[in-house]
C-alpha positions in Angstrom: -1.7 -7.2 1.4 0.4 -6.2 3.8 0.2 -7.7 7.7 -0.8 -4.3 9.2 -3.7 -4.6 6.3 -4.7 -7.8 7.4 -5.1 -7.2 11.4 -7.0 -3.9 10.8 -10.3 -3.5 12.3 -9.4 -7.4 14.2 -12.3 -7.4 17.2 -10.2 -10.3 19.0 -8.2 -13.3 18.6 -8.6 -16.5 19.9 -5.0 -19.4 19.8 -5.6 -22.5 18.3 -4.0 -25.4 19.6 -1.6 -27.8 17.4 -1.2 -30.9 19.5 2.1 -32.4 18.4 3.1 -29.0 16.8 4.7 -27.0 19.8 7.1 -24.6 17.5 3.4 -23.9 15.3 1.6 -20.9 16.4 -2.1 -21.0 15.5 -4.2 -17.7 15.9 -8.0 -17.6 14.3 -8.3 -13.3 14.1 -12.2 -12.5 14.7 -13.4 -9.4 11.8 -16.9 -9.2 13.0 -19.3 -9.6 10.1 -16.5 -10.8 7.8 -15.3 -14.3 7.8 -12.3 -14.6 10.1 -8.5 -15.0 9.0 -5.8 -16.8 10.2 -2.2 -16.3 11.2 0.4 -19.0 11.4 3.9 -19.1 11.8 6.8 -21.4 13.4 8.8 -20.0 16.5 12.8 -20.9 15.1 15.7 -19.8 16.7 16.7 -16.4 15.0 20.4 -17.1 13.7 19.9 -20.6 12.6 16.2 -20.9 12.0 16.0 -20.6 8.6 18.7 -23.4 7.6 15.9 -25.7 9.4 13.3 -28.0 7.0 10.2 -27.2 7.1 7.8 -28.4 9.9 4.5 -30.2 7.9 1.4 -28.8 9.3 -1.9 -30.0 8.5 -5.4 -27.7 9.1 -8.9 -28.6 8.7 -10.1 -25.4 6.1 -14.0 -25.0 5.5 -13.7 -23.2 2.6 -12.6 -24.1 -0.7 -10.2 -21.3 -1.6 -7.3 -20.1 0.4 -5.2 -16.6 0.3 -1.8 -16.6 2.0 0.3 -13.8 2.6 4.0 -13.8 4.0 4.7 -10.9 7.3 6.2 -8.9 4.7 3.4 -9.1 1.8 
């Protein structure tokens, strides 16, 4: 799936804080009838971002299966 796929027919979106996360960007995508999905991702500085570790993050998840999907699918 790609991301376009993912935000289509998206009624609103609502940010989730992450206390002690200020580089994590929470946002809980409203579909209506359907359960709603999630996007997530870390503001990095765009030349050296990527040669970073990886911040943990830790989310409380009511279901018992999870798909993710990368921005570019």
């Amino acid at each position: 799936m790609c991301m376009a796929k993912g935000l289509s027919g998206v009624r609103g979106v609502k940010r989730i804080e992450t206390p002690g996360k200020p580089s994590i960007f929470l946002f809980q995508l409203d579909h209506g009838q359907q359960k709603p999905s999630f996007v997530v991702w870390e503001r990095r500085d765009e030349f050296s971002g990527e040669d970073l570790p990886a911040v943990p993050f830790d989310f409380a998840w009511a279901t018992n299966k999870a798909t993710v999907v990368d921005a570019l699918g």
